[in-house]
KOLGU-4560 file (N, C-alpha, C; in nm, 3 decimals, padded with zeros to 5 digits):
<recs>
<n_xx: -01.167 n_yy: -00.415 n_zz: 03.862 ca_xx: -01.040 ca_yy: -00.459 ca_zz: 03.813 c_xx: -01.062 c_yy: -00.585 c_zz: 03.728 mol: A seq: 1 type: UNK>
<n_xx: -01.045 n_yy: -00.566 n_zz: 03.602 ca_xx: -00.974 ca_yy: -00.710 ca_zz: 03.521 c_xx: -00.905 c_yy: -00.822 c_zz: 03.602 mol: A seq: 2 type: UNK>
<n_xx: -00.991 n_yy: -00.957 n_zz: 03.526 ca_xx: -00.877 ca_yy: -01.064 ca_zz: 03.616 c_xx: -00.771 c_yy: -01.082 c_zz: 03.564 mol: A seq: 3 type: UNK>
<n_xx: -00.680 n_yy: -01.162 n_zz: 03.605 ca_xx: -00.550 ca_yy: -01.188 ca_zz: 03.509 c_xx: -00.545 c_yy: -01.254 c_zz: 03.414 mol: A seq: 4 type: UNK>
<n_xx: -00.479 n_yy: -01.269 n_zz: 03.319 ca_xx: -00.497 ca_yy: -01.333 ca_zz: 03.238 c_xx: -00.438 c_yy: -01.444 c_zz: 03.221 mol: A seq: 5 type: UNK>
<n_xx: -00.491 n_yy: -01.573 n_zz: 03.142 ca_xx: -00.437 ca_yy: -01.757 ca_zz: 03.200 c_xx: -00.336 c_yy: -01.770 c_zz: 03.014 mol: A seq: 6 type: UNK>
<n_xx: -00.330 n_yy: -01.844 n_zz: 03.041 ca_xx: -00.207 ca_yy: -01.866 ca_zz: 02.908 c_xx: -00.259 c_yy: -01.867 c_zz: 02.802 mol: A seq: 7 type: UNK>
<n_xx: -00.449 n_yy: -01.938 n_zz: 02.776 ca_xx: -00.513 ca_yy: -01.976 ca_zz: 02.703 c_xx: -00.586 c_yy: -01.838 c_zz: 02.653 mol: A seq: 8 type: UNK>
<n_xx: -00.603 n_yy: -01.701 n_zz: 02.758 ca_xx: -00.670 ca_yy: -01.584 ca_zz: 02.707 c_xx: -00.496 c_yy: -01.500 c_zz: 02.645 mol: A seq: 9 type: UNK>
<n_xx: -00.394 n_yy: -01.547 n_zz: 02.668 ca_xx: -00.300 ca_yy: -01.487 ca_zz: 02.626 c_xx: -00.286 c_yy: -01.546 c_zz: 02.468 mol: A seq: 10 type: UNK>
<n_xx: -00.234 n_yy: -01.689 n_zz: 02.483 ca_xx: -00.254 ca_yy: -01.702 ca_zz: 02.349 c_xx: -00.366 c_yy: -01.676 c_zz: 02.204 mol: A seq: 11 type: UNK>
<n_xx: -00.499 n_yy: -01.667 n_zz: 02.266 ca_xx: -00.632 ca_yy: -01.626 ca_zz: 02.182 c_xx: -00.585 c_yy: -01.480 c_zz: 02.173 mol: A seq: 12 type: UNK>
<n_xx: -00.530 n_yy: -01.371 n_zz: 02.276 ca_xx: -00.501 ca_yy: -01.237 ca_zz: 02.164 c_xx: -00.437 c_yy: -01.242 c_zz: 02.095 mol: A seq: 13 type: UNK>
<n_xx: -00.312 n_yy: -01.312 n_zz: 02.104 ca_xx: -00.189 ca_yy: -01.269 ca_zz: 02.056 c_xx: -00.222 c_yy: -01.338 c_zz: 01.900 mol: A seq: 14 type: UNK>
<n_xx: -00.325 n_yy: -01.491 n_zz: 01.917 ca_xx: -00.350 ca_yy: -01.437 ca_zz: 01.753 c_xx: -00.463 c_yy: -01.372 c_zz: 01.695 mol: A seq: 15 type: UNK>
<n_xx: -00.554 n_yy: -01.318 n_zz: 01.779 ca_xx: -00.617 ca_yy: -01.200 ca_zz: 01.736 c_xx: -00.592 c_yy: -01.114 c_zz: 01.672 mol: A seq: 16 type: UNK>
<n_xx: -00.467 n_yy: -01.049 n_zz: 01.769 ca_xx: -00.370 ca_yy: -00.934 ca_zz: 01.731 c_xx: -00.315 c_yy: -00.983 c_zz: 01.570 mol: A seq: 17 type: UNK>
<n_xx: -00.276 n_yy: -01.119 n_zz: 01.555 ca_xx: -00.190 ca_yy: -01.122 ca_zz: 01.424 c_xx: -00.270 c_yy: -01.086 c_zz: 01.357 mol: A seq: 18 type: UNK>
<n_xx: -00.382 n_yy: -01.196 n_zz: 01.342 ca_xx: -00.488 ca_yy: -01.143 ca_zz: 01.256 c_xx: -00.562 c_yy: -01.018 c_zz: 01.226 mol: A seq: 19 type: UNK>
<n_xx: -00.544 n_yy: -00.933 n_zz: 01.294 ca_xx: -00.564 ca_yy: -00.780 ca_zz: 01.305 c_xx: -00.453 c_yy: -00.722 c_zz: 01.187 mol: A seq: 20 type: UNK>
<n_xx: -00.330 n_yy: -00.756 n_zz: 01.225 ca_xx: -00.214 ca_yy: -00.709 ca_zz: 01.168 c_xx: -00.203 c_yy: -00.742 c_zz: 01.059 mol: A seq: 21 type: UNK>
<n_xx: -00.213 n_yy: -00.850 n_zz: 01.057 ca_xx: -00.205 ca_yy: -00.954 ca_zz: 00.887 c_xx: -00.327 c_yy: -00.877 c_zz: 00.767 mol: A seq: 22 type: UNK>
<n_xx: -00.442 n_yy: -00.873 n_zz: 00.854 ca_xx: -00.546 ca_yy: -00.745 ca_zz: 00.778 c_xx: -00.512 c_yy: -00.657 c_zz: 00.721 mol: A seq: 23 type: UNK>
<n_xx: -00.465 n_yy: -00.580 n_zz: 00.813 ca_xx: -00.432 ca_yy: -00.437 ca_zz: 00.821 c_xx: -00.273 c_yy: -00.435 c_zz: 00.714 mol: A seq: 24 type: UNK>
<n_xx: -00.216 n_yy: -00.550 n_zz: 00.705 ca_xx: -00.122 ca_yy: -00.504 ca_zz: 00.607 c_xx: -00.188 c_yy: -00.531 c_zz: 00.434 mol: A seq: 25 type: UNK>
<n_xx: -00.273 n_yy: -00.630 n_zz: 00.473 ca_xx: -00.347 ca_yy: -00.687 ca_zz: 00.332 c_xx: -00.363 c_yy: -00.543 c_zz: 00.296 mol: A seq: 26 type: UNK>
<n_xx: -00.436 n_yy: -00.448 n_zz: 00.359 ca_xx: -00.519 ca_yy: -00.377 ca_zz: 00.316 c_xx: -00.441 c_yy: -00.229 c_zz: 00.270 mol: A seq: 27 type: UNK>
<n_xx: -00.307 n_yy: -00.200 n_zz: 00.363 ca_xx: -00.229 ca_yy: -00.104 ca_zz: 00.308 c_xx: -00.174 c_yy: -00.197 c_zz: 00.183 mol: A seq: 28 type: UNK>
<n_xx: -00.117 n_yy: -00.285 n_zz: 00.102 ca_xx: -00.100 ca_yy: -00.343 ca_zz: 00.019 c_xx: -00.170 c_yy: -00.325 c_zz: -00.093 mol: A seq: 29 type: UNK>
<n_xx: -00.310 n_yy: -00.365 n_zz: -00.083 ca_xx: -00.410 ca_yy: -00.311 ca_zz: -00.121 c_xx: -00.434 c_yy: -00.191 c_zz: -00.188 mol: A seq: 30 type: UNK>
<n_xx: -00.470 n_yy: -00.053 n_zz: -00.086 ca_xx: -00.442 ca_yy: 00.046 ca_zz: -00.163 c_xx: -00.322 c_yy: 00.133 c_zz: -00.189 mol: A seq: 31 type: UNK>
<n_xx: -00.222 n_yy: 00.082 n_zz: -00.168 ca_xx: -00.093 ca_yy: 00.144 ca_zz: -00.251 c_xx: -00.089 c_yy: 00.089 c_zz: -00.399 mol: A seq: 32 type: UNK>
<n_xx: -00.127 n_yy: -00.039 n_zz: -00.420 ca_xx: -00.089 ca_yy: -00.133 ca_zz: -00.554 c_xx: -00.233 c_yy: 00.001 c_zz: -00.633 mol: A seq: 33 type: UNK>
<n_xx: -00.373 n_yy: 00.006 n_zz: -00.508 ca_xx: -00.469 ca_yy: 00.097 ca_zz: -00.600 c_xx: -00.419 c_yy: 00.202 c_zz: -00.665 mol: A seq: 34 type: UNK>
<n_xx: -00.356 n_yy: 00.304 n_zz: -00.567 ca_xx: -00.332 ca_yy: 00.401 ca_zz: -00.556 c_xx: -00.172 c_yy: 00.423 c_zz: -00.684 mol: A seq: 35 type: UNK>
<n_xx: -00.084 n_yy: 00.372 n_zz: -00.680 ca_xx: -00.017 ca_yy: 00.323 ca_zz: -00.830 c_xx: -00.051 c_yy: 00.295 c_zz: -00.966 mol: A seq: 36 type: UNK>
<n_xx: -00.135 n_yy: 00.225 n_zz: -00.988 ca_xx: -00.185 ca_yy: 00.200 ca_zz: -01.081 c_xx: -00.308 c_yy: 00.318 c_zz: -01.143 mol: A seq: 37 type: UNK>
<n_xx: -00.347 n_yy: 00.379 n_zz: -01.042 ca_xx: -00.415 ca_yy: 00.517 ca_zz: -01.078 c_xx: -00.316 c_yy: 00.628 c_zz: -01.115 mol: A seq: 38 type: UNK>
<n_xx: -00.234 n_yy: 00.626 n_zz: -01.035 ca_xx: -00.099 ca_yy: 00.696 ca_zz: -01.115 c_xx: 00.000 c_yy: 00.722 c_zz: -01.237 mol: A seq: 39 type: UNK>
<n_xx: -00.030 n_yy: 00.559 n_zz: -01.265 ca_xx: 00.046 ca_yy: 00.527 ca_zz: -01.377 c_xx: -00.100 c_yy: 00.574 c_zz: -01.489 mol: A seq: 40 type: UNK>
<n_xx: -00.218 n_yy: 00.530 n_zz: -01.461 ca_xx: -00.279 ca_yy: 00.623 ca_zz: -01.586 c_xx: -00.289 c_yy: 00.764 c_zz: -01.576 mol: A seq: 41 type: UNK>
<n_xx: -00.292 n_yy: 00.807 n_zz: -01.517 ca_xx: -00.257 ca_yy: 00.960 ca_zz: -01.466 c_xx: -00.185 c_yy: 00.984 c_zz: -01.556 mol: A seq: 42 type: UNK>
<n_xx: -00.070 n_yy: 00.995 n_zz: -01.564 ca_xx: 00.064 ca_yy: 00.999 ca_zz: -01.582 c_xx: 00.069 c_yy: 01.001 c_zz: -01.768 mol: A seq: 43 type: UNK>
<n_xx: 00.005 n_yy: 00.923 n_zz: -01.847 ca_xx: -00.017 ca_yy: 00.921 ca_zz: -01.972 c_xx: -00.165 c_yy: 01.036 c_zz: -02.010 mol: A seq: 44 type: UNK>
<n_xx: -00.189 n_yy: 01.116 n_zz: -01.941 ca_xx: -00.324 ca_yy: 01.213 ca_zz: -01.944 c_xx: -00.275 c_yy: 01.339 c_zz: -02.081 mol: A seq: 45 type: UNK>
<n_xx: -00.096 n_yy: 01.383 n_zz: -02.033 ca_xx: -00.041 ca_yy: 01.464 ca_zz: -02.122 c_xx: 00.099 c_yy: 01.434 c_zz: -02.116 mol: A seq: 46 type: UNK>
<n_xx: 00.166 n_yy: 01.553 n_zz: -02.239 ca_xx: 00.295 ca_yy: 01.501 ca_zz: -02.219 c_xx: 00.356 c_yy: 01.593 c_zz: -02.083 mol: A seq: 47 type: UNK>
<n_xx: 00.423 n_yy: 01.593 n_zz: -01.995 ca_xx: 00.486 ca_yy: 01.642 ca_zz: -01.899 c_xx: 00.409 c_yy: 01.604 c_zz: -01.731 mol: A seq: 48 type: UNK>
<n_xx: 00.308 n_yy: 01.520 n_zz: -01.764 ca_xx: 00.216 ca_yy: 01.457 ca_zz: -01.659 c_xx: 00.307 c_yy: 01.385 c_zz: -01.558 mol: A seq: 49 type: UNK>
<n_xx: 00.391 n_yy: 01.281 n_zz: -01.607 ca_xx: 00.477 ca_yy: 01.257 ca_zz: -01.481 c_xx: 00.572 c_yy: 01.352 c_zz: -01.394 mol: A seq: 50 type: UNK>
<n_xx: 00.615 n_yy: 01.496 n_zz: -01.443 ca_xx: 00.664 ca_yy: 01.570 ca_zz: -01.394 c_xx: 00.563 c_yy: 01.644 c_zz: -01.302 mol: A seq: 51 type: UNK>
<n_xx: 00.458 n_yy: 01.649 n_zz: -01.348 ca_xx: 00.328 ca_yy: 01.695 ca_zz: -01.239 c_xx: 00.313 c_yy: 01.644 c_zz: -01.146 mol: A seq: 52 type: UNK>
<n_xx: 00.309 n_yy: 01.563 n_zz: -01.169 ca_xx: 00.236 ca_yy: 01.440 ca_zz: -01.025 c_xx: 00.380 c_yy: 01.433 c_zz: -00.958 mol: A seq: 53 type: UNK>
<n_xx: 00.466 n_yy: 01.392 n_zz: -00.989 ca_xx: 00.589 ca_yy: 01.406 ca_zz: -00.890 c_xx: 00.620 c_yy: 01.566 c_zz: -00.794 mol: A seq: 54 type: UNK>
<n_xx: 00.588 n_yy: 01.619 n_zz: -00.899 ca_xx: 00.550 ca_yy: 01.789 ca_zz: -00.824 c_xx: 00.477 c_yy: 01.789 c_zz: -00.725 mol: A seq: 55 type: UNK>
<n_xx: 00.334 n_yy: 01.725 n_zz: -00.742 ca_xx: 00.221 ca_yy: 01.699 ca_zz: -00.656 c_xx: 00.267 c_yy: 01.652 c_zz: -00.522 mol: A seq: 56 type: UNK>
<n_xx: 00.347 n_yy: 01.551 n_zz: -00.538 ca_xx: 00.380 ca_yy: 01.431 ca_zz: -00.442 c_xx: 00.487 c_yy: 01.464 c_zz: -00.364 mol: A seq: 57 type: UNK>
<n_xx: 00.566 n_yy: 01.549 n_zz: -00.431 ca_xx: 00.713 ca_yy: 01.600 ca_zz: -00.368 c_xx: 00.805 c_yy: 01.505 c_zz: -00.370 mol: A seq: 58 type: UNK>
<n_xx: 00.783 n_yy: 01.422 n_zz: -00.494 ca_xx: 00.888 ca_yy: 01.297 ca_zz: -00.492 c_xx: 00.952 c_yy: 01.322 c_zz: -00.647 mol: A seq: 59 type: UNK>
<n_xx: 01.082 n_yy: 01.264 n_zz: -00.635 ca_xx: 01.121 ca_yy: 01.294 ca_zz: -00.811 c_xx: 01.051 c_yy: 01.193 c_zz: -00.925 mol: A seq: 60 type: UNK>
<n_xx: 01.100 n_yy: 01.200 n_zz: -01.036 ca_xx: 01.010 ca_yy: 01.147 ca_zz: -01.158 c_xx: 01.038 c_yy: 00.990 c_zz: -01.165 mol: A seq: 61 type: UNK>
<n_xx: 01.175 n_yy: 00.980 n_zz: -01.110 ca_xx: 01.234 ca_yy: 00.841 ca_zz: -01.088 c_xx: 01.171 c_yy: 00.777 c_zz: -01.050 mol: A seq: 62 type: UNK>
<n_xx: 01.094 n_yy: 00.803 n_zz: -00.871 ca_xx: 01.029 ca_yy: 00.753 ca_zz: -00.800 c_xx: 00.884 c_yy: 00.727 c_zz: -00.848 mol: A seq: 63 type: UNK>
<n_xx: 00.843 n_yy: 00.775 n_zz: -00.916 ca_xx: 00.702 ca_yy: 00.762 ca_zz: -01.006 c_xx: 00.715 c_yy: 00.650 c_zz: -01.076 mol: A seq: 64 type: UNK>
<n_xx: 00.836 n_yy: 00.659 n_zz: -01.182 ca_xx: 00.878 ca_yy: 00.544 ca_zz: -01.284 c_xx: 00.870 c_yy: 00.421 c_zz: -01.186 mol: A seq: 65 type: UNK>
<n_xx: 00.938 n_yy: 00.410 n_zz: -01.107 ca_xx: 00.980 ca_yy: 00.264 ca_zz: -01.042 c_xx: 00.843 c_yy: 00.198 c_zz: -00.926 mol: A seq: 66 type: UNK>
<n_xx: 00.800 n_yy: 00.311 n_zz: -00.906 ca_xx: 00.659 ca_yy: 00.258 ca_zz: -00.802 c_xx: 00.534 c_yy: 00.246 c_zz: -00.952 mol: A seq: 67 type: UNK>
<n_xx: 00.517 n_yy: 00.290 n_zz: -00.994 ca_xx: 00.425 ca_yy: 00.223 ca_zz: -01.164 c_xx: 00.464 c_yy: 00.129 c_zz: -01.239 mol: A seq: 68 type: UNK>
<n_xx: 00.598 n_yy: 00.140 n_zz: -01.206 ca_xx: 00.667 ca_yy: -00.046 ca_zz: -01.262 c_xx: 00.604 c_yy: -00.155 c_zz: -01.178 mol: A seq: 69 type: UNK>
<n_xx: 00.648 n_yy: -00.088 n_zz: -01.072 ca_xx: 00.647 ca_yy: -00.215 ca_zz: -00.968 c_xx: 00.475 c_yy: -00.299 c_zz: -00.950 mol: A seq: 70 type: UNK>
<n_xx: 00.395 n_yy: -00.180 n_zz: -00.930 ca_xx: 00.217 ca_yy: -00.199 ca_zz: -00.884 c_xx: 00.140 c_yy: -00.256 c_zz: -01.016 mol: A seq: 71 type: UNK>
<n_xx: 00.263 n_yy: -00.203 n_zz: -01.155 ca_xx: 00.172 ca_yy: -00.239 ca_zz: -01.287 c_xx: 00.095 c_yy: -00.380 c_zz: -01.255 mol: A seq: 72 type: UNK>
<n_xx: -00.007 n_yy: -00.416 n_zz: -01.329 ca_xx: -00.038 ca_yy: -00.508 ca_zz: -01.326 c_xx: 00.039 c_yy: -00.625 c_zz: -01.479 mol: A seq: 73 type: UNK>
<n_xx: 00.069 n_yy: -00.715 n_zz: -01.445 ca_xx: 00.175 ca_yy: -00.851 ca_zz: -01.499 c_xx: 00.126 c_yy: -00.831 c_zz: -01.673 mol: A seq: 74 type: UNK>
<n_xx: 00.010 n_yy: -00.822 n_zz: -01.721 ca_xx: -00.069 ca_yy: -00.820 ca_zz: -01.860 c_xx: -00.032 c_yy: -00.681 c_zz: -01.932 mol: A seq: 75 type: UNK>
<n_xx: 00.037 n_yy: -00.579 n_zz: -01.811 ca_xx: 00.021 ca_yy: -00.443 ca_zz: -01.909 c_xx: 00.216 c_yy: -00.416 c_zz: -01.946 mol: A seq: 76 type: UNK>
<n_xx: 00.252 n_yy: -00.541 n_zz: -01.881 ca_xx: 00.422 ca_yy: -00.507 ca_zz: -01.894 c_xx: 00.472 c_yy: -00.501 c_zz: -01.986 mol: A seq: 77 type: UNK>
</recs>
């Protein structure tokens, strides 16, 4: 059996844990902004390409437009 735990092993997870979390969101952040911006060149490959990839995705063309706005990077606006 595990001993119990004192206030000082409680507080050391709990910011373990953040720091776990705080990672782990860096990193979905991360590759969605990737994963967008691969899209948005995608998307200029032909003409009717954003209607593809929204096909692909099962999302409408709208939703393409506004998530490639958003991830663009600030220099290509």
């Amino acid at each position: 059996m595990t001993p119990r735990p004192d206030d000082q092993a409680r507080a050391e997870l709990r910011a373990l844990v953040a720091k776990a979390s705080q990672r782990r969101e860096q990193e979905h952040e991360r590759t969605e902004t990737e994963f967008w911006q691969e899209i948005d060149r995608l998307q200029s490959r032909y003409h009717g390409a954003q209607q593809d990839i929204a096909d692909a995705l099962d999302v409408k063309r709208n939703q393409i437009l506004r998530q490639t706005k958003r991830y663009r990077p600030a220099d290509q606006d």
